[in-house]
C-alpha positions as CSV (number, residue, x, y, z in Angstrom):
1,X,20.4,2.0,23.6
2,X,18.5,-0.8,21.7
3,X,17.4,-2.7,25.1
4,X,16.1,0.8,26.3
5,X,13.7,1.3,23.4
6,X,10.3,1.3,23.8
7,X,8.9,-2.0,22.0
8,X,6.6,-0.2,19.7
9,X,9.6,1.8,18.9
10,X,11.3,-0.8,17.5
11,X,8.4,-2.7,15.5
12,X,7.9,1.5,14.2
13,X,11.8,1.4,12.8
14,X,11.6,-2.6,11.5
15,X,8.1,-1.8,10.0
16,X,9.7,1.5,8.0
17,X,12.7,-0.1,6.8
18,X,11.0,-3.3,5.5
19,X,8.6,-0.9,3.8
20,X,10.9,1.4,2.2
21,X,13.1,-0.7,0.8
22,X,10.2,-3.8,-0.4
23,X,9.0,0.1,-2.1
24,X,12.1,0.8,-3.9
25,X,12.9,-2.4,-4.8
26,X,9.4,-2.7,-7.1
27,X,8.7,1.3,-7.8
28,X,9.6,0.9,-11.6
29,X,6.9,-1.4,-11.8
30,X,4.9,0.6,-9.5
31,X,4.8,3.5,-12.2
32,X,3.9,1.5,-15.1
33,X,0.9,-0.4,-12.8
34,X,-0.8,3.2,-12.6
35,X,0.0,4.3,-15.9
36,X,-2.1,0.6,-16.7
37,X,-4.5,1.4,-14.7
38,X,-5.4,5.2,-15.0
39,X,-4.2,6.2,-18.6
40,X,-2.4,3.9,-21.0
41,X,-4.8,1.0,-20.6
42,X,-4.9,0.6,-24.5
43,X,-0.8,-0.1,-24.6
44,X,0.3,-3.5,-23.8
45,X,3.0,-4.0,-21.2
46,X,5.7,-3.8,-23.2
47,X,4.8,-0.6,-25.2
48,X,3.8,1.2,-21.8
49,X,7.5,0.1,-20.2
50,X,9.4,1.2,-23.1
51,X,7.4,4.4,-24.2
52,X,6.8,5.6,-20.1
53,X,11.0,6.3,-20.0
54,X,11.7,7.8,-23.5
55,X,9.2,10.3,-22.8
56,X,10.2,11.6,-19.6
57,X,12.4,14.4,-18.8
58,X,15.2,12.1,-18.9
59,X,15.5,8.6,-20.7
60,X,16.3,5.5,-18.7
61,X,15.3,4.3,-15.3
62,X,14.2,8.1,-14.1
63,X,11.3,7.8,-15.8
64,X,9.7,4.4,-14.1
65,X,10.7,6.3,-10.9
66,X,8.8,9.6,-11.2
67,X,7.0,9.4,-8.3
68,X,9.1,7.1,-6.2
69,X,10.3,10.0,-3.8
70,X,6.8,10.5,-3.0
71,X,6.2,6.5,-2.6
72,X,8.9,6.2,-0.7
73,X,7.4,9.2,1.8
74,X,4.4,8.1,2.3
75,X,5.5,4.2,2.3
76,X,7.7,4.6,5.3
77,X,5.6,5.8,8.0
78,X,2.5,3.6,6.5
79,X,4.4,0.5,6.8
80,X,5.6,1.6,10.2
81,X,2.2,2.4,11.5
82,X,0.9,-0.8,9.8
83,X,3.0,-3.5,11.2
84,X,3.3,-1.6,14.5
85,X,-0.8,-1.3,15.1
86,X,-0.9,-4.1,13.8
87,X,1.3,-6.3,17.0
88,X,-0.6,-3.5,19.5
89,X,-4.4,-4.4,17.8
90,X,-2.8,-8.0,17.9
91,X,-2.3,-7.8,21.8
92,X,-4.7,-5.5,22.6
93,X,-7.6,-8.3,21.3
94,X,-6.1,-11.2,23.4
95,X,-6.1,-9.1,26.4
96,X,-9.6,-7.8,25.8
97,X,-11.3,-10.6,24.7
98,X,-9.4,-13.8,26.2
99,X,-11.7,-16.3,24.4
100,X,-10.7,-15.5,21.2
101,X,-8.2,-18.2,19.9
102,X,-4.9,-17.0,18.2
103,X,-4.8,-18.2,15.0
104,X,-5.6,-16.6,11.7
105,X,-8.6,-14.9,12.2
106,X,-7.3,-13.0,14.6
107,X,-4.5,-11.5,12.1
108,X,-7.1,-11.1,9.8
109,X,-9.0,-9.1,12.1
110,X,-5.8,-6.9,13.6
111,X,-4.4,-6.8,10.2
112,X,-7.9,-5.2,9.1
113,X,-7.8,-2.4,11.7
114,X,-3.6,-1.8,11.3
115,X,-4.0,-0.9,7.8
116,X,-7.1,1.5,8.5
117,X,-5.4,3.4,10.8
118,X,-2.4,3.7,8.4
119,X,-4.1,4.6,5.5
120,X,-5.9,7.3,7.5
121,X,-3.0,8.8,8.5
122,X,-0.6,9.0,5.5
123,X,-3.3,8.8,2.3
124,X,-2.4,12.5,1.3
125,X,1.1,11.2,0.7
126,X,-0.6,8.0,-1.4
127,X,-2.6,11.0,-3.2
128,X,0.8,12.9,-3.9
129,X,2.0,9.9,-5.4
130,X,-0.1,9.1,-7.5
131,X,-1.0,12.6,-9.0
132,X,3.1,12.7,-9.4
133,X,2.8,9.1,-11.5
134,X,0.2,9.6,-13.6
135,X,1.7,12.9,-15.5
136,X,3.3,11.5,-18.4
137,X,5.6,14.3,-20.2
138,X,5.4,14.2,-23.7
139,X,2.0,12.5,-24.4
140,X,0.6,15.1,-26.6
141,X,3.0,13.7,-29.5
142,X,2.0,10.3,-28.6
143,X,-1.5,11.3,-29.1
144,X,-2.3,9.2,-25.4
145,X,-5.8,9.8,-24.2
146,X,-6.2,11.0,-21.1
147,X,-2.7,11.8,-20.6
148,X,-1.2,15.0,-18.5
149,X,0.4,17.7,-21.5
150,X,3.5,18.4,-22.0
151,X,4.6,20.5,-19.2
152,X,4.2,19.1,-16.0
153,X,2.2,20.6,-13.4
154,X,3.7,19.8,-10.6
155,X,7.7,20.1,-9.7
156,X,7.4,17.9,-6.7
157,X,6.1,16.4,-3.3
158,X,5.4,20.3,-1.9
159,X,4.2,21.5,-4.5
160,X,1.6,18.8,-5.4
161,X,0.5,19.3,-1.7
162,X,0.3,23.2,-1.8
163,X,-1.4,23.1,-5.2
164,X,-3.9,20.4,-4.1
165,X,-4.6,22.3,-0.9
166,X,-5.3,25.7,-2.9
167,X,-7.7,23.6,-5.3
168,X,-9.6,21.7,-3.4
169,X,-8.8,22.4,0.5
170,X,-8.4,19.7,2.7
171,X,-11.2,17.6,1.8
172,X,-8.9,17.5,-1.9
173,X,-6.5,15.3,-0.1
174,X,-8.6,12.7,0.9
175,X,-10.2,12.4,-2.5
176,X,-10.6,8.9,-3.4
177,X,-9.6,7.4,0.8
178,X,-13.5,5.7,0.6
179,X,-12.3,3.3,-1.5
180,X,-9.2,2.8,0.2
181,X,-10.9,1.9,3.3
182,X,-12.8,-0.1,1.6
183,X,-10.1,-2.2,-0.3
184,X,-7.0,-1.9,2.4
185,X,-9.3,-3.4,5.3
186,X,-10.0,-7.2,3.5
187,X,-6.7,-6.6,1.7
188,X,-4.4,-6.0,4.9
189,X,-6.5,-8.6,6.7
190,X,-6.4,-11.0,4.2
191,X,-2.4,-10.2,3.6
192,X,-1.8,-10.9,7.5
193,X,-4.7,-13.9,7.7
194,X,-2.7,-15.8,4.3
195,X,0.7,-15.0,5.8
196,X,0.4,-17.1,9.2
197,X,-2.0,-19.6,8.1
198,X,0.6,-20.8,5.6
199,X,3.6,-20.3,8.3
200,X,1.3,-23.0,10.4
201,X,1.6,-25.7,7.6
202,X,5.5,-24.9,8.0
203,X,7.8,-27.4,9.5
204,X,9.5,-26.1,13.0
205,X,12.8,-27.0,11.8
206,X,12.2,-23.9,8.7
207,X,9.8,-21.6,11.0
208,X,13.0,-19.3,10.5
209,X,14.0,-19.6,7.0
210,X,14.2,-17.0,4.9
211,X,13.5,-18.8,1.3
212,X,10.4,-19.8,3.5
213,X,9.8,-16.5,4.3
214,X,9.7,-15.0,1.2
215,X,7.6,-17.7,-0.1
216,X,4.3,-17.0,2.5
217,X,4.7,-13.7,2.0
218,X,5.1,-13.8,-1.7
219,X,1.7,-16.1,-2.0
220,X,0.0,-14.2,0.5
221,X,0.5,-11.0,-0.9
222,X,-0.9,-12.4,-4.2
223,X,-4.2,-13.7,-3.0
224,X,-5.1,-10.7,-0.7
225,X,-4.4,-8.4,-3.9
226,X,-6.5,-10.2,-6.2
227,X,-9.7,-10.4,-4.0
228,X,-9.5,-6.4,-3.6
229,X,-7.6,-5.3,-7.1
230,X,-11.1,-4.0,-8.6
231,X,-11.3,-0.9,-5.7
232,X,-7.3,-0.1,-6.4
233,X,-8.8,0.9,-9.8
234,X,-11.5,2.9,-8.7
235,X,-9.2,4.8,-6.3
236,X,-7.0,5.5,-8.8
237,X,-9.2,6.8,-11.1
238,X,-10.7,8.9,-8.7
239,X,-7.7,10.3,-7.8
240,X,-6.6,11.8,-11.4
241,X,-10.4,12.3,-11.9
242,X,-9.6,16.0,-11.2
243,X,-6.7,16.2,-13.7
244,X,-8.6,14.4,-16.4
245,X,-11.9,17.0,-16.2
246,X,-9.6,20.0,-15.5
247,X,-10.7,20.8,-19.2
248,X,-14.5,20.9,-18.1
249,X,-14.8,23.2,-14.5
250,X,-18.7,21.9,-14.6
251,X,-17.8,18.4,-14.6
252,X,-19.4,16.7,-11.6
253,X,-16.8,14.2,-9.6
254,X,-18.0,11.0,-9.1
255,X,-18.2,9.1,-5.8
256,X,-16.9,5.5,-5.1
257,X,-19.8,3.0,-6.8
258,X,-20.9,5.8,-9.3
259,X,-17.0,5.4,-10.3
260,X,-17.1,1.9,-10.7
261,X,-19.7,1.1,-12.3
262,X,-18.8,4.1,-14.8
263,X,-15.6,1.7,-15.1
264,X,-17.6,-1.6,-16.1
265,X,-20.1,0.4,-18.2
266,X,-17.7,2.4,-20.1
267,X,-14.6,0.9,-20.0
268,X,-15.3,-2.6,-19.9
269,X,-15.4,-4.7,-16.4
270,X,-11.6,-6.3,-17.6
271,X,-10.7,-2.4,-17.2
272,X,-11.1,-3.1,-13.3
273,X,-8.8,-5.9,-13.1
274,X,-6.3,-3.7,-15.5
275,X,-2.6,-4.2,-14.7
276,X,-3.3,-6.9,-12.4
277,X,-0.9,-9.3,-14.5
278,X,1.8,-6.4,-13.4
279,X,0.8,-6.0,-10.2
280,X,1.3,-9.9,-9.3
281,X,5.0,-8.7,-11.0
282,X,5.2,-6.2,-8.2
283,X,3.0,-7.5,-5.5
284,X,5.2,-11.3,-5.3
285,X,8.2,-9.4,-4.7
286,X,7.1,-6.5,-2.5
287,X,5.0,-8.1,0.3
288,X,7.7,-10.7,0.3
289,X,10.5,-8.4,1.0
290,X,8.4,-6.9,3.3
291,X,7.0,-9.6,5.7
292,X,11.4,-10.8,5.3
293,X,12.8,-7.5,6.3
294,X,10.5,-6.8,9.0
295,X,11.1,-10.2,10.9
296,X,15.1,-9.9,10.4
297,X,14.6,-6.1,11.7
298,X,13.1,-7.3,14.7
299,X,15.6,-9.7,15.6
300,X,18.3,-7.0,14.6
301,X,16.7,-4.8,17.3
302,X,16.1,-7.3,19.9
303,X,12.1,-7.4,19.7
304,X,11.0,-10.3,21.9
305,X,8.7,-12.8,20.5
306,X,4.8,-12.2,20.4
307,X,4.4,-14.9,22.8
308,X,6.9,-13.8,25.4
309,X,4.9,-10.3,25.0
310,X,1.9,-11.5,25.0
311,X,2.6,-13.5,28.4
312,X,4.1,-10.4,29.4
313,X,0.8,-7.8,28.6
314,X,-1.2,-11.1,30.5
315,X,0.3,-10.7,33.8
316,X,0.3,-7.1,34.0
317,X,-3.5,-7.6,33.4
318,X,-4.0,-10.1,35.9
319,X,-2.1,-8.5,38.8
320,X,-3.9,-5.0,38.0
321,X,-7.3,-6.7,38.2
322,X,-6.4,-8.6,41.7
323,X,-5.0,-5.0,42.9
324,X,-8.1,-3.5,41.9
């Protein structure tokens, strides 16, 4: 059943598996990285981990996970469309444009487009998540600005989606995708570009090795985040911006730059780069475990190597151009 699989079948399933479970490994820190960024930015770290739990509908680990089922939703098929686009962009640039060399800048460049075409398709789900996230039961008697009140508006994934779509229509579940694009497109290039250019300073003998592995991804993870952290902020913010003026109808939403420099002027610039010292926390891990799982997936399933595939998409190429 495995050899009959379609190839992009299999980098689908080894993409989603990597992503779900590099997602559940780090949602706790997930949470408190949006409470950071979008609500309890005047807590430090440890406040915000022990005060997000205690005030939830249930104490203990329950409350760093509200919002994981969501996470986990929309992180499955993104991570699946990513990686997958992400070998077909990969292949689909050699074949069109032979000259280009295969090294890094072409993962930067397929990597780029792969995590467009993700976020396009599942960024209600990201929306969802988020919206789930940032309500934070309880804050009235914690006196937390900005916070949702004490009962929570929405009871789940459906009902955020129903409620958003009655709101604000369609167009409501895209709210805040601008900067998205505009963050996910260096930071999925850059992830992809970091990863192989470090696995070409790698010995042959540990091409294979997990620790090693772990290691590129874990460091390129960490750079691509940091270049592109500030636009994470603003699409956050953006995305609660509805919850936060629900109290003013007339309030005006803001788009992507009017948002972020309302961030540096009002806030503070540091606001932009808030929860970044968490996000390394969550990032190291996550991308790790996710460039790991996906590359034991694929052998797990039989996926042939890029170059045998790429040799493969070559001579189909070559004998339909001689037949035509």
């Amino acid at each position: 059943m495995i050899d009959n699989m379609p190839v992009f079948a299999k980098e689908l399933i080894a993409g989603g598996v990597a992503g779900g479970f590099a997602k559940t490994v780090v949602a706790p820190l997930e949470r408190v990285k949006i409470l950071f960024q979008v609500t309890l930015r005047f807590l430090s770290l440890p406040l915000t981990i022990q005060w997000s739990p205690m005030h939830e509908i249930e104490r203990g680990q329950k409350g760093l996970r509200n919002g994981n089922g969501a996470s986990v939703a929309r992180i499955v098929p993104y991570a699946a469309l990513h990686f997958m686009t992400y070998e077909q962009y990969r292949r689909w640039i050699i074949l069109s444009f032979p000259d280009v060399g295969r090294g890094p800048v072409l993962d930067l460049v397929a990597g780029s487009f792969a995590g467009g075409t993700a976020v396009l398709f599942t960024y209600p789900l990201d929306l969802v998540r988020t919206k789930l996230a940032y309500q934070v039961v309880g804050a009235p008697t914690m006196n937390i600005r900005g916070a949702v009140g004490s009962e929570q508006m929405y009871r789940g994934i459906v009902d955020c989606f129903s409620k958003t779509l009655k709101e604000s229509g369609a167009r409501g579940l895209y709210r805040g995708v601008a900067p998205s694009l505009y963050g996910i497109f260096p930071y999925a290039g850059l992830k992809f570009y970091f990863y192989e250019e470090m696995k070409l300073h790698v010995p042959e003998k540990h091409q294979k090795d997990i620790s090693v592995k772990l290691v590129c991804g874990s460091v390129a993870g960490l750079l691509g985040q940091t270049f592109t952290y500030p636009l994470d902020v603003v699409r956050r913010q953006m995305q609660v911006e509805r919850l936060s003026l629900s109290a003013s109808s007339n309030a005006e939403l803001k788009g992507t730059m009017e948002t972020l420099v309302m961030i540096a002027q009002k806030q503070g610039w540091k606001q932009l780069f808030s929860g970044l010292s968490l996000n390394y926390l969550k990032v190291v891990p996550s991308v790790a475990i996710g460039f790991t799982v996906y590359d034991v997936m694929k052998s797990c399933l039989r996926v042939p190597s890029r170059e045998a595939l790429e040799a493969v998409a070559e001579n189909r190429n070559s004998q339909h151009t001689l037949h035509s």
